[in-house]
Backbone as a chain_set.jsonl record, in Angstrom:
{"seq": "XXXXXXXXXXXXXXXXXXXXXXXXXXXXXXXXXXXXXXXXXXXXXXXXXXXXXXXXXXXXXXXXXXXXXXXXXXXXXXXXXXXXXXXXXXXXXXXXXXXXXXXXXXXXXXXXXXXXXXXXXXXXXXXXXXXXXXXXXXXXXXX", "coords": {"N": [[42.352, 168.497, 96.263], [42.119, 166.926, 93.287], [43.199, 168.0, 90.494], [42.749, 168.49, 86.57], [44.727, 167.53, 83.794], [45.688, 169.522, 82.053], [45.386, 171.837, 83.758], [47.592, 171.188, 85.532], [51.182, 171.091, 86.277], [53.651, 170.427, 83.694], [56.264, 170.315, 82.842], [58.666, 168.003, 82.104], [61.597, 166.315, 83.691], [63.529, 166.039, 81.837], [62.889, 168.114, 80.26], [63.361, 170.404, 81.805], [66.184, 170.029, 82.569], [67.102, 170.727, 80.115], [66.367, 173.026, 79.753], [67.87, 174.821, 81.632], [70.207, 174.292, 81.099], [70.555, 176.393, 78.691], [70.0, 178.344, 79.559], [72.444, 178.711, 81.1], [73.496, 178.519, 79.246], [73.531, 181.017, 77.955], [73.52, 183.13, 79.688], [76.653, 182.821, 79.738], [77.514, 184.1, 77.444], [76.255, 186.31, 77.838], [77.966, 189.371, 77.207], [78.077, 189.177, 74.525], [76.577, 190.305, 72.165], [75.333, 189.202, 69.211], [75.387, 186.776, 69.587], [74.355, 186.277, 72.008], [71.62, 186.926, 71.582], [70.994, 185.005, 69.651], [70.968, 182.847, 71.297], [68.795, 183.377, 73.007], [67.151, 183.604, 71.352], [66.388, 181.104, 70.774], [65.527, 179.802, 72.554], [63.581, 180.99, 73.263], [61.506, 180.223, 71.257], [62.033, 177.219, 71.844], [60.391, 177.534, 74.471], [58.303, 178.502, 74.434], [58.023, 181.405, 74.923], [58.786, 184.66, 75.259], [61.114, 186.154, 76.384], [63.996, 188.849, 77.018], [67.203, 190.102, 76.803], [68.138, 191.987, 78.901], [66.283, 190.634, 80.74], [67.904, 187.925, 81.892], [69.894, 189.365, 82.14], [69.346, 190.389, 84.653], [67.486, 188.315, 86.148], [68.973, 186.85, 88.436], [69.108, 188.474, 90.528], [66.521, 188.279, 91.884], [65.894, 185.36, 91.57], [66.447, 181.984, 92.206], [68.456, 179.778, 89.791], [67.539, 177.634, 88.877], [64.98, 177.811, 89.947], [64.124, 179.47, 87.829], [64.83, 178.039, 86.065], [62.867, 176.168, 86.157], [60.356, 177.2, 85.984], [60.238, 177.995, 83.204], [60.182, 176.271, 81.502], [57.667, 174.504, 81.445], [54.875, 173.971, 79.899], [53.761, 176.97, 78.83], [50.351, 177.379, 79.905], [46.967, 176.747, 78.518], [43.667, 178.439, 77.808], [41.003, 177.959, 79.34], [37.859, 176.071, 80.807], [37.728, 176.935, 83.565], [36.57, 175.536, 87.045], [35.061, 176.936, 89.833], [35.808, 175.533, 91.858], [38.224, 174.119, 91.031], [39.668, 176.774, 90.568], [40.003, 177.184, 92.877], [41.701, 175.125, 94.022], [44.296, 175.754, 92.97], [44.821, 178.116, 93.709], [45.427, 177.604, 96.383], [47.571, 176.123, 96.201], [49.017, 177.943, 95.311], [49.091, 179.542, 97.739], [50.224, 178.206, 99.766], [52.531, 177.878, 98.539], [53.728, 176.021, 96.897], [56.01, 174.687, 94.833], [55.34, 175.155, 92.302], [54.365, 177.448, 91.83], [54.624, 179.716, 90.366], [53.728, 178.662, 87.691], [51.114, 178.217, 88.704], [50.111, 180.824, 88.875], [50.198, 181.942, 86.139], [48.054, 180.101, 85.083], [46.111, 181.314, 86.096], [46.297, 184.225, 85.002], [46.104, 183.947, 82.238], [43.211, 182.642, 82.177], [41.391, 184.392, 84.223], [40.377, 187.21, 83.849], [40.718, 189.013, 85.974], [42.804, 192.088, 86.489], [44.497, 192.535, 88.786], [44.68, 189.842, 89.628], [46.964, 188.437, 90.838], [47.754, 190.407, 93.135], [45.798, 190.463, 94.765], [45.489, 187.862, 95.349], [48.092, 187.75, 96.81], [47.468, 189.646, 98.602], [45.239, 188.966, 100.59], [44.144, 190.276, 102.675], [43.526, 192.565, 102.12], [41.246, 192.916, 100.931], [39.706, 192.588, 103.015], [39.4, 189.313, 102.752], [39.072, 186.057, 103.773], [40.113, 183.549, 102.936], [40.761, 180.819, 100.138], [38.731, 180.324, 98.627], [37.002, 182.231, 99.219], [39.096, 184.321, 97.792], [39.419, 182.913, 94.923], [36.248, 183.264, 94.216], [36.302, 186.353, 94.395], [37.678, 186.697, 92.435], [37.103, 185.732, 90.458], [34.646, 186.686, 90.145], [33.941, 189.342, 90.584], [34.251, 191.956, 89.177]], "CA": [[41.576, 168.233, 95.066], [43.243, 166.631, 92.242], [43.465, 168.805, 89.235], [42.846, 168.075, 85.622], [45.936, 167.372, 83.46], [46.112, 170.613, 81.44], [45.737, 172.614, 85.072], [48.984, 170.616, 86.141], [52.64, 171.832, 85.531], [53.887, 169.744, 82.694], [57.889, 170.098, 82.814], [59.534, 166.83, 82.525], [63.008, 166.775, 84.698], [64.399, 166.521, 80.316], [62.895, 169.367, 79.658], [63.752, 171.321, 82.74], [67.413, 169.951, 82.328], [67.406, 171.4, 78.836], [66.18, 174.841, 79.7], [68.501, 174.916, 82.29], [71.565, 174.073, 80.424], [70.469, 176.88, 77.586], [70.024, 179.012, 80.657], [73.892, 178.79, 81.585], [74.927, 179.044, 77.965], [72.829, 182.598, 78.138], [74.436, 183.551, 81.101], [78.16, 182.91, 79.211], [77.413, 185.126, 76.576], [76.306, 187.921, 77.894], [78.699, 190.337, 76.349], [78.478, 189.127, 72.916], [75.294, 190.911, 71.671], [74.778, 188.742, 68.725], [75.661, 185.256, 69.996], [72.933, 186.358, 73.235], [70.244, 187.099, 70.822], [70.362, 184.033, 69.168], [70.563, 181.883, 72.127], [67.419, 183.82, 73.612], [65.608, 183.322, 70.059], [66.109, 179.236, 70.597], [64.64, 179.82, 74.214], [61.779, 181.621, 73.448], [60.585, 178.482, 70.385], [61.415, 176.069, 72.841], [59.924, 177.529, 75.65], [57.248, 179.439, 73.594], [57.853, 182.56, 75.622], [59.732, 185.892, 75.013], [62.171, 186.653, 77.064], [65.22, 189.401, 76.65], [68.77, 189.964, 76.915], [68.127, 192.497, 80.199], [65.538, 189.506, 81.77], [68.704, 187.643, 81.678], [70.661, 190.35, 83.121], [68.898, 190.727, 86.069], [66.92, 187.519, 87.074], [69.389, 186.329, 89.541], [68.378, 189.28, 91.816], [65.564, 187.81, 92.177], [65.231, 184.075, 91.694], [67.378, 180.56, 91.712], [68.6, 179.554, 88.309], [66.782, 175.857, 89.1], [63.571, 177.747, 90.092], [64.224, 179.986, 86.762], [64.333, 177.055, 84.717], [61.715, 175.171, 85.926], [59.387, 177.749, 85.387], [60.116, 178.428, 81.854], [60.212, 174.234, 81.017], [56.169, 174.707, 81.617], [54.621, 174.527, 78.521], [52.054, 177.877, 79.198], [48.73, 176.847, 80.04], [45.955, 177.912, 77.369], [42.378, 178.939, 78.102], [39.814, 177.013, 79.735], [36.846, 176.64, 81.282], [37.996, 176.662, 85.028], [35.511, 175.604, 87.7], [35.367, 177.629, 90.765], [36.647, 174.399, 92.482], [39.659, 174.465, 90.032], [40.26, 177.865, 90.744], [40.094, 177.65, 94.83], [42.225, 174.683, 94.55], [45.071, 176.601, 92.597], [45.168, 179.416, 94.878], [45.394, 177.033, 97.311], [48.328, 175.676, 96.01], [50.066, 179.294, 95.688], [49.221, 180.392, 99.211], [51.035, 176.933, 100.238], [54.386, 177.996, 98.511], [53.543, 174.948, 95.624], [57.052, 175.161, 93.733], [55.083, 175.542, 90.674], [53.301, 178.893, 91.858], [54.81, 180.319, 89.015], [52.813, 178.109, 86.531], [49.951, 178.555, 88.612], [49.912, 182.328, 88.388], [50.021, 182.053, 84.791], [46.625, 179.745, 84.936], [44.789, 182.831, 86.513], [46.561, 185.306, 84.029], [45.493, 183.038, 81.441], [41.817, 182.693, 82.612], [40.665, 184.696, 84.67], [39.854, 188.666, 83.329], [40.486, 190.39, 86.585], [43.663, 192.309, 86.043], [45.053, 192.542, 89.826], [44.589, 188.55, 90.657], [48.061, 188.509, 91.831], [47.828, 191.25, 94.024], [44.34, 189.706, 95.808], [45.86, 186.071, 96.133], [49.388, 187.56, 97.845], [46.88, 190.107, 100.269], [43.658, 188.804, 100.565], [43.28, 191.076, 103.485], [43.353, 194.149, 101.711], [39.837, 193.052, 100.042], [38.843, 191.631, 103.252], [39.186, 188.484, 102.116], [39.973, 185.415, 104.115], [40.84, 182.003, 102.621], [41.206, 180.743, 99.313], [37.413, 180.206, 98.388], [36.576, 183.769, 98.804], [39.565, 184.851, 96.881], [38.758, 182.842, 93.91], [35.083, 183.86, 93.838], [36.727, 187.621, 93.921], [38.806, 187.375, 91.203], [36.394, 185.572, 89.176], [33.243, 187.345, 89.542], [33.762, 190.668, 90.741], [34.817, 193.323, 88.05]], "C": [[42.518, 167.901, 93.913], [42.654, 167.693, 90.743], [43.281, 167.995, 87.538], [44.627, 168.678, 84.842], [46.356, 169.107, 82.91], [45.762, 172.242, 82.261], [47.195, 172.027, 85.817], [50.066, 170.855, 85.498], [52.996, 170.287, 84.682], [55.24, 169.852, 82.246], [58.777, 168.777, 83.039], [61.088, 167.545, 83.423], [64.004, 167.052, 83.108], [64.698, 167.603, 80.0], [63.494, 170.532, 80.315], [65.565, 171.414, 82.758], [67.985, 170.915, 81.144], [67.925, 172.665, 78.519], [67.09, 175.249, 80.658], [70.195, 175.163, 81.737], [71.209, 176.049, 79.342], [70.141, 178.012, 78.705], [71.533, 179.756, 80.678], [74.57, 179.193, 80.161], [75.014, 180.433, 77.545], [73.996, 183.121, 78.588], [75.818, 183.806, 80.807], [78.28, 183.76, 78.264], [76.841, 186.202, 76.561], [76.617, 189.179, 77.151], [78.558, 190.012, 75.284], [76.968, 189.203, 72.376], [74.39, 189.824, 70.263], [74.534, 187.424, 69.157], [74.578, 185.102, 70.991], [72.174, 186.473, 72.696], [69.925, 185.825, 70.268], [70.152, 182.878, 70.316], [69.357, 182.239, 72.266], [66.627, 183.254, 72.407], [65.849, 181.826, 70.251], [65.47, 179.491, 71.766], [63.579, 179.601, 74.237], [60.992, 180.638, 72.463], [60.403, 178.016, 71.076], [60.506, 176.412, 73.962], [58.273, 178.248, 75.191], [56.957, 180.724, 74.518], [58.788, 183.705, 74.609], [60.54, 186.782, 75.928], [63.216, 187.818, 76.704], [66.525, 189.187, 77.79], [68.62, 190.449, 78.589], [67.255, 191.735, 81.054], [66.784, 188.643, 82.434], [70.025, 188.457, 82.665], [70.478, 190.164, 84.221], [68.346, 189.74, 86.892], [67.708, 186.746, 88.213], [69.159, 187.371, 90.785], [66.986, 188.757, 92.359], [65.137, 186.538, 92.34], [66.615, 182.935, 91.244], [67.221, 180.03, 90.725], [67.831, 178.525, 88.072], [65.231, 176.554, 89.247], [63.28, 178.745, 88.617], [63.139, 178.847, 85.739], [63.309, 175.83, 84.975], [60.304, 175.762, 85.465], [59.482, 178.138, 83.854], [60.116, 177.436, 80.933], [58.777, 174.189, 80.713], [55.945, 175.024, 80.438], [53.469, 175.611, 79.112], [50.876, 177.196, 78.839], [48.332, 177.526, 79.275], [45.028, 178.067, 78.293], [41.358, 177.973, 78.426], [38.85, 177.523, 80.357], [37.344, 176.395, 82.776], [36.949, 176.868, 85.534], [35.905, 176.14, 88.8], [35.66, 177.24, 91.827], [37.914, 174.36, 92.166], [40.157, 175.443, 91.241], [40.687, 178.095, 92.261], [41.387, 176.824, 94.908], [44.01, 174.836, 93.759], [45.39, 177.479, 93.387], [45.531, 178.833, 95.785], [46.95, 176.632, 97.289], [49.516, 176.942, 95.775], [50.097, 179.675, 96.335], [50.179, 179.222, 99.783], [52.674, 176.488, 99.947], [54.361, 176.838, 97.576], [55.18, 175.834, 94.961], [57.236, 175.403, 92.517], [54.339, 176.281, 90.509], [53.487, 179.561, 90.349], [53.597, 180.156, 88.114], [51.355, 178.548, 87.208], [49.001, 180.141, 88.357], [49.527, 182.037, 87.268], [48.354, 181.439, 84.361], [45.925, 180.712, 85.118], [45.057, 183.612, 85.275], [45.498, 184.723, 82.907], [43.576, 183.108, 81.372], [40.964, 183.502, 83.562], [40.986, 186.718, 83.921], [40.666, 189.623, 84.496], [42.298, 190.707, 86.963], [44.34, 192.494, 87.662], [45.0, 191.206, 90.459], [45.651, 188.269, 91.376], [48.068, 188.893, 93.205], [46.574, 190.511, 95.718], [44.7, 188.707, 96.245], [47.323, 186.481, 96.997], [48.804, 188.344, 98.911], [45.952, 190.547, 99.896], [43.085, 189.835, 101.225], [42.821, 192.267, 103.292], [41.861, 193.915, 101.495], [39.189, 192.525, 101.602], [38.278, 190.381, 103.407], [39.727, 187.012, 103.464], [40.693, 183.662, 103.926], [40.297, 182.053, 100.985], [39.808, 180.896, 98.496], [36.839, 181.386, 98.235], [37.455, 184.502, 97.954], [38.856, 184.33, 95.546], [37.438, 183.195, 93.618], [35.097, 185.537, 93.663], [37.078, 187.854, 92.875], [38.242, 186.577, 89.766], [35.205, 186.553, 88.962], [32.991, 188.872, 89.827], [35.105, 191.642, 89.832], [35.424, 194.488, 88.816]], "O": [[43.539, 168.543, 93.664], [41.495, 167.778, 90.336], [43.754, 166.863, 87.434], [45.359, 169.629, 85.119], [47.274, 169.741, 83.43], [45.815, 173.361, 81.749], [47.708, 172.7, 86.711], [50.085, 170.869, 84.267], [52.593, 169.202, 85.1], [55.414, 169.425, 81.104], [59.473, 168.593, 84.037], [61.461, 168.695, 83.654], [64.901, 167.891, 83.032], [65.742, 168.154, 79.651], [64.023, 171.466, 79.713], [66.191, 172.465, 82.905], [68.982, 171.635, 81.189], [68.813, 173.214, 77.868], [67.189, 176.47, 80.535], [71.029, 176.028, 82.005], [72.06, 176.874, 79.674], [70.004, 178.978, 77.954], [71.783, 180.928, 80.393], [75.596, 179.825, 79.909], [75.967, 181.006, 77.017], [75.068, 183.44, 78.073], [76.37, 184.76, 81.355], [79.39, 184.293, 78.23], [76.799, 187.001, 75.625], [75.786, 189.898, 76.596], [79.141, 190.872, 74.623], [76.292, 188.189, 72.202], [73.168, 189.674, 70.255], [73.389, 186.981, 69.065], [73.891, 184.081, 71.001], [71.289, 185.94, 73.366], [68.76, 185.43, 70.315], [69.225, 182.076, 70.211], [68.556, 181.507, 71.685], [65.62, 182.555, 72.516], [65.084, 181.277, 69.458], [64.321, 179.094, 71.573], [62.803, 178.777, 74.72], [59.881, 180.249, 72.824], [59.262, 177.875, 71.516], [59.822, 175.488, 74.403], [57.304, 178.31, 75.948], [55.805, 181.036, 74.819], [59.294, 183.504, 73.505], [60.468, 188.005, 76.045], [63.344, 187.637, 75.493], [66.753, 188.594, 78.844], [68.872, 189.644, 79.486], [67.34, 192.062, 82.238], [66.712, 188.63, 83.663], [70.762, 188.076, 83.575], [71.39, 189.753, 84.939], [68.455, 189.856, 88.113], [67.039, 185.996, 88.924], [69.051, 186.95, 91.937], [66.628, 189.081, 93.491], [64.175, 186.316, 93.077], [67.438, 183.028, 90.333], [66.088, 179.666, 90.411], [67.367, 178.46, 86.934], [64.294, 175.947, 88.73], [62.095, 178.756, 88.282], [62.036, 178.72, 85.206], [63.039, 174.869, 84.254], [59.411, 175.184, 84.846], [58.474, 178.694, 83.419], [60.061, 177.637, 79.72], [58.558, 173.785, 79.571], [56.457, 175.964, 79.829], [52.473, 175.231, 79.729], [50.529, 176.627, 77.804], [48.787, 178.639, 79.013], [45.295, 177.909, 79.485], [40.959, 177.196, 77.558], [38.649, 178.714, 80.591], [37.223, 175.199, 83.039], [36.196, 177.776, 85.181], [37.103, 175.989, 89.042], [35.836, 177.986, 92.79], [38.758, 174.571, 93.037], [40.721, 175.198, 92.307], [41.469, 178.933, 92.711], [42.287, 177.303, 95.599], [44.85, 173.991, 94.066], [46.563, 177.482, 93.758], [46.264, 179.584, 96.429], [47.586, 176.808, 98.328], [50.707, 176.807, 96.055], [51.003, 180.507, 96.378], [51.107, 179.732, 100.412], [53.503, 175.698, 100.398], [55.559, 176.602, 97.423], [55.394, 177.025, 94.735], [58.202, 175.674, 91.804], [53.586, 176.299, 89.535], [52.644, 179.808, 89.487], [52.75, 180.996, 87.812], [50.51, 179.118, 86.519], [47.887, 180.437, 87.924], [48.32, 181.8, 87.212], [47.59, 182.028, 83.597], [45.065, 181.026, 84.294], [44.135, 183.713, 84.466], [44.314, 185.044, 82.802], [42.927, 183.644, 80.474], [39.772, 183.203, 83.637], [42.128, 187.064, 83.62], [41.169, 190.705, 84.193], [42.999, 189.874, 87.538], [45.445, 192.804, 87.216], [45.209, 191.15, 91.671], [45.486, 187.856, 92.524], [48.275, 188.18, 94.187], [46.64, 190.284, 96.926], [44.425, 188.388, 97.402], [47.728, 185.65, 97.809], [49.209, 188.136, 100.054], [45.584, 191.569, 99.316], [42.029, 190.375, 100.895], [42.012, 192.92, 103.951], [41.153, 194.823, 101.931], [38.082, 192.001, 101.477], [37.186, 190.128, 103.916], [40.833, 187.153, 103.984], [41.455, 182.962, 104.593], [39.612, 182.979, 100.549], [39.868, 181.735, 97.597], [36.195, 181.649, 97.22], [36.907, 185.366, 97.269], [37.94, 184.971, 95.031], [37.386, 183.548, 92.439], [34.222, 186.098, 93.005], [36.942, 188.921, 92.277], [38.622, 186.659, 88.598], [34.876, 187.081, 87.9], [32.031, 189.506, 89.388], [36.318, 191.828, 89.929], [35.847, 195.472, 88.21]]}, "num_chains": 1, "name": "protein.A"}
C-alpha cells in the first residue's frame, strides 16, 4: 500500500549526511563537558529532538552510527488522522525489518493512545494476535 507523504520517512541522504557528521563531532568531544553540550544543543534544533550527553555515551551498544543518524535526520511525524489501512500497512513495514522502523514506531507513538504498541507489534502472540491487521485494530481500538 503506498503511504501518504507525511506517513513516509522524510530524511534526504543531505540531511542524513549532516546529522551524521555532527554525530562524529559528538562522539570527539566527549570529555569536554561544555563543548558536548553545545554540540548536542545544535542537534536537538536541527533534529527537533532532545537527546543527552549519556544517549551519546552509550548508543553504540546498541545501534550503527549510519542507522543512528538516519533515524534522527527524520523530521518527527506529527498527529494525524491514520486510517486503519495506514496503520496495518506501517506495522507491516516494521515486522518486515523496513530500515525506517524507527520512524515508523514513532508514527504509532505519535498517534495511536495505546501505551504498549511497541510491545504488541514485536509479540503479537502474547495478545494472541496473528498478522498485522489484527495488531493494528488492537492497538487502535482496544484500551
Amino acid at each position: 500500500m503506498k503511504l501518504r507523504d507525511e506517513l513516509l520517512p522524510n530524511a534526504s541522504e543531505e540531511r542524513i549526511s549532516k546529522v551524521l557528521s555532527k554525530i562524529k563531532e559528538i562522539e570527539t568531544h566527549l570529555n569536554n563537558t561544555n563543548k558536548v553540550s553545545k554540540l548536542i544543543d545544535k542537534l536537538n534544533e536541527f533534529s527537533y529532538r532532545d537527546y543527552n550527553k549519556e544517549y551519546f555515551q552509550n548508543f553504540r551498544k546498541y545501534e550503527k552510527i549510519e542507522d543512528l543518524a538516519r533515524d534522527i535526520a527524520q523530521i518527527p511525524p506529527k498527529k494525524t488522522n491514520i486510517t486503519d489501512d495506514e496503520l496495518t500497512e506501517v506495522i507491516n513495514r516494521i515486522r518486515n525489518n523496513d530500515i525506517n522502523s524507527h520512524f515508523y514506531y514513532q508514527i504509532i507513538d505519535v498517534n495511536i493512545n495505546y501505551g504498549a504498541a511497541s510491545e504488541i507489534i514485536d509479540f503479537p502472540e502474547n495478545q494472541g494476535l496473528k498478522n498485522s491487521e489484527d495488531i493494528a485494530h488492537f492497538i487502535k481500538y482496544f484500551r
